[in-house]
N, C-alpha and C positions, 0 to 999 in steps of 0.2 A: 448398724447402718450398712446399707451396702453403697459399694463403689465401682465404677466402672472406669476403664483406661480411656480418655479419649485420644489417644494418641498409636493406638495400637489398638489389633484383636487379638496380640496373644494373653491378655490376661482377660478372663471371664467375668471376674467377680472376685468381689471382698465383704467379707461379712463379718463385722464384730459386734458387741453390745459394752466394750470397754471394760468387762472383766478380766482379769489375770491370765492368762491360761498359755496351752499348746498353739504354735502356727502348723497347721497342717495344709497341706499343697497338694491339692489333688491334679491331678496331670492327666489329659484326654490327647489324643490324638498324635502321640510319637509317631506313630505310622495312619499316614492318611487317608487309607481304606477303612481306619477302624472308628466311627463317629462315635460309639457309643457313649466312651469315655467322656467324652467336649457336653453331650446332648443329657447326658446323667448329671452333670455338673452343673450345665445350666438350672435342669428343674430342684436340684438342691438350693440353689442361691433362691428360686420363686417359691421354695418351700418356708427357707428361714426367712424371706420377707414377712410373710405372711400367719408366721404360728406365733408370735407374740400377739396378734389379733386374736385370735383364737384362743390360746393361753396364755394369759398373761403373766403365769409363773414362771414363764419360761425364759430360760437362763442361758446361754453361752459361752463358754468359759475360754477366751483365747480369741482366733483368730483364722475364719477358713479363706482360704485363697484357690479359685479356680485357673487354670493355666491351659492352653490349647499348644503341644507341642511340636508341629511340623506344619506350619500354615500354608505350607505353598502346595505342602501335598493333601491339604485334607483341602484347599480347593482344585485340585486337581483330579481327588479321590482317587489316589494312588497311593500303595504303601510306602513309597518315596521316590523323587524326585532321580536323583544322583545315585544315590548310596543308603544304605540303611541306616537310618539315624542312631536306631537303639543298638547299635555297633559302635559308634563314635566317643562314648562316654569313657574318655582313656586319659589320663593324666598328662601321658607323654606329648599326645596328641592334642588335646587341647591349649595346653603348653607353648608348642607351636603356634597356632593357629593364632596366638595372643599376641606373640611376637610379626609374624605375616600372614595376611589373608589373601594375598594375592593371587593364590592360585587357591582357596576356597571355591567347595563348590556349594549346589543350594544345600544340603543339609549340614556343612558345617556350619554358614550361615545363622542357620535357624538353630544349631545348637548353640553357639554362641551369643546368640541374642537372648534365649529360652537363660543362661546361665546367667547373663548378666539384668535378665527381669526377677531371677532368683536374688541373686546377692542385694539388690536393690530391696524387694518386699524384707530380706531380711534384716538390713539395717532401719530400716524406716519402720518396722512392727515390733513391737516388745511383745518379746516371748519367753516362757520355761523353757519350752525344747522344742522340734521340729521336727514332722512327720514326714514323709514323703509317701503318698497312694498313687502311683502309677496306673493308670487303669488300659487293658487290650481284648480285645477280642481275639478268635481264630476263628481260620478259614471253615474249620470243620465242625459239626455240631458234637454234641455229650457231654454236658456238664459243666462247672464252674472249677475253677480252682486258686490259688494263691502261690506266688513264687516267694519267699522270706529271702532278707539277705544272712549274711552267715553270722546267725545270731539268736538266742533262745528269746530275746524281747522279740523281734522279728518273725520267730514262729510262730510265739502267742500273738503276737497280731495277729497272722493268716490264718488261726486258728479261731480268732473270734469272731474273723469276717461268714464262718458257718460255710466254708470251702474245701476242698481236700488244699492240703499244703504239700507243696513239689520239695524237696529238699535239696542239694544238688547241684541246681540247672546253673548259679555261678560256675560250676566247673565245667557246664558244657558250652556254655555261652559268652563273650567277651565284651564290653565296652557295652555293657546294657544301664541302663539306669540306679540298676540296683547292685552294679559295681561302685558306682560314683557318690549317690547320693548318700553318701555313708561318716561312723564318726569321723575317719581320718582326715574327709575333705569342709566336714561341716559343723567340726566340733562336737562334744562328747555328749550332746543333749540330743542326737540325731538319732534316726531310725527310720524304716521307708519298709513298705509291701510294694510288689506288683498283684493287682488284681484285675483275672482274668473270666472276661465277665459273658461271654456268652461267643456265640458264633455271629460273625461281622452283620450278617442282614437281617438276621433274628430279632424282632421289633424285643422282645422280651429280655435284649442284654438289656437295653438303658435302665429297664426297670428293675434287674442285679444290678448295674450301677448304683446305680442308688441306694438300693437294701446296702449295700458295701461302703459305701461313703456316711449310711447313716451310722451303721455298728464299727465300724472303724471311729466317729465322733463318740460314739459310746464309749469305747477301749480304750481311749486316752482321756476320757472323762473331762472333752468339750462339753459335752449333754450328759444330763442324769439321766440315767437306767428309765427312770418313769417318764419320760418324755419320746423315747426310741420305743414308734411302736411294735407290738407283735408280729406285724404283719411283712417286719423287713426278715426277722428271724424266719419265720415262717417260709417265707417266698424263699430264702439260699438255703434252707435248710429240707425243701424240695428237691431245690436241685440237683441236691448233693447227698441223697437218700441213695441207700446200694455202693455207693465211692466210699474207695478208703479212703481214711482221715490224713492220713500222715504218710507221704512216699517216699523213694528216694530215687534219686534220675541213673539210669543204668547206661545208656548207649544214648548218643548223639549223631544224626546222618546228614552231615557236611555235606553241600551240596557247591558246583559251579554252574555259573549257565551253561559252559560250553558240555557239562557234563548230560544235559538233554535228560534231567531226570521227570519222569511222570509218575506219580505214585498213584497204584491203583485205587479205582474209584469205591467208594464206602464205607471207606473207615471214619471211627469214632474216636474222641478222646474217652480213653480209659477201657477202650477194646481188648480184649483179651487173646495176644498173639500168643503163636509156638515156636521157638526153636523153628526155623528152615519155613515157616509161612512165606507165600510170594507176597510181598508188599509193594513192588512200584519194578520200573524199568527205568533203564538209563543205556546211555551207549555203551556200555561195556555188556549191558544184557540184563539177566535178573537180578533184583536186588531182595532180598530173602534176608529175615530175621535173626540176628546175629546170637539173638538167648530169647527163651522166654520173660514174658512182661506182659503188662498195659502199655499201649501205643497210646499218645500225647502229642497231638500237633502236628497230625498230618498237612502235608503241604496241598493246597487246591486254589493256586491261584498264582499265576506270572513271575513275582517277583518273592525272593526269600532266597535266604543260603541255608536254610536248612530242612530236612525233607521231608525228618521226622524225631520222636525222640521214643525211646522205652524206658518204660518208669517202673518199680517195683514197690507195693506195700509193703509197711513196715509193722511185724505184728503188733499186738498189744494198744492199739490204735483204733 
């Protein structure tokens, strides 16, 4: 059955058939420039309306839940509001924020509302254990990839979703999602990817959303293998032809506004810099490649703290 919030638009959809299984949480829109994630979500909920029509062997084991993360900036279509939301996921911080909101701004708001539509779905759903698929776009086109948290179940996820997997990027990045939604905070049946699903205007992420959100229900064995068609493999396994499988994040390039940084235009994820490459300008002047790598997440758009990242294959992969 699906369900819908009338009370709210931060939950998308719910979809069960009253078997046993995982809750998995698919999450679009932490940053409000990125629809893919919300718009991949929706057509999954009108996909599982409609394939018991079609198949009637078809089974679902658990329980999917759509979630829209930062609503004020995905109608504002701004990556946020205040502050960067996928920054805010902090223990201490949160903590706070529970005791006064007083001087809350919009994106604390919306994550604390986003937490407590979490802990609600999870008391009211019987579940085995709980996924978390974060889905994002970037600003800059080349390819797909997966961020895991720090965890070999968590690799093999991002590894199934037919993505290269970042390894790492928790130690370059703080207060993101895949700091939070973890055992410690969610109990020991927990586990979560981000999946990064195409470049922000690219009509052809929603359609990796999807391939990603269907093989991620594969991988926790929502859906049997014979119901996940070919075509989602097929499509990230496109994308993601020539990319290494498995990397590990090398260098992080922190950025402030006052810092006036522009990163030169045409780089790719998964670019192959050098040592001392010119990569972008700031007030202090050139800003040049600190080691060799692949470049990852070039910045090309307003708002972000960071500039860019370098990543390194890992061999045997």
């Amino acid at each position: 059955m699906l369900k819908s919030n009338s009370q709210t638009s931060r939950i998308i959809g719910q979809y069960s058939r009253g078997q046993d299984g995982p809750l998995l949480i698919a999450i679009g829109g932490i940053h409000g420039n990125e629809p893919a994630g919300v718009l991949g979500i929706e057509r999954i909920l009108e996909l599982l309306c409609i394939e018991p029509t079609y198949n009637p062997s078809f089974i679902y084991n658990g329980t999917f839940v759509g979630l829209r993360g930062n609503l004020a900036a995905l109608k504002a279509k701004k990556r946020y509001i205040d502050t960067d939301m996928n920054r805010l996921f902090k223990i201490d911080h949160i903590a706070a924020l529970r005791r006064d909101m007083s001087q809350a701004r919009s994106e604390d708001r919306e994550l604390i509302e986003l937490l407590d539509t979490i802990d609600d779905l999870m008391c009211s759903i019987q579940h085995s254990r709980v996924i978390f698929l974060d889905i994002h776009t970037t600003t800059a086109h080349g390819g797909i990839f997966s961020i895991p948290q720090d965890n070999s179940e968590s690799v093999t996820l991002g590894l199934n979703l037919h993505a290269p997997v970042i390894q790492g990027m928790n130690t370059g990045l703080a207060g993101t999602t895949m700091h939070y939604f973890t055992k410690q905070n969610f109990g020991p049946f927990t586990n979560g990817v981000c999946f990064e699903a195409g470049q922000h205007d690219d009509a052809e992420s929603v359609d990796n959303a999807v391939s990603a959100i269907v093989n991620c229900m594969r991988s926790i064995g929502a859906v049997a293998a014979r119901h996940a068609e070919q075509k989602h493999d097929d499509r990230l396994l496109e994308y993601s032809k020539q990319l290494p499988t498995l990397c590990n994040l090398l260098y992080t390039h922190h950025i402030k506004p006052q810092d006036s940084f522009v990163m030169n235009p045409d780089f790719v994820n998964f670019q192959p810099v050098t040592e001392g490459d010119l990569l972008a300008q700031d007030k202090h002047g050139e800003v040049r490649a600190p080691m060799s790598g692949f470049m990852l997440m070039p910045l090309y758009q307003a708002q972000g703290e960071d500039g860019f990242f370098i990543i390194e294959s890992l061999e045997g992969y």
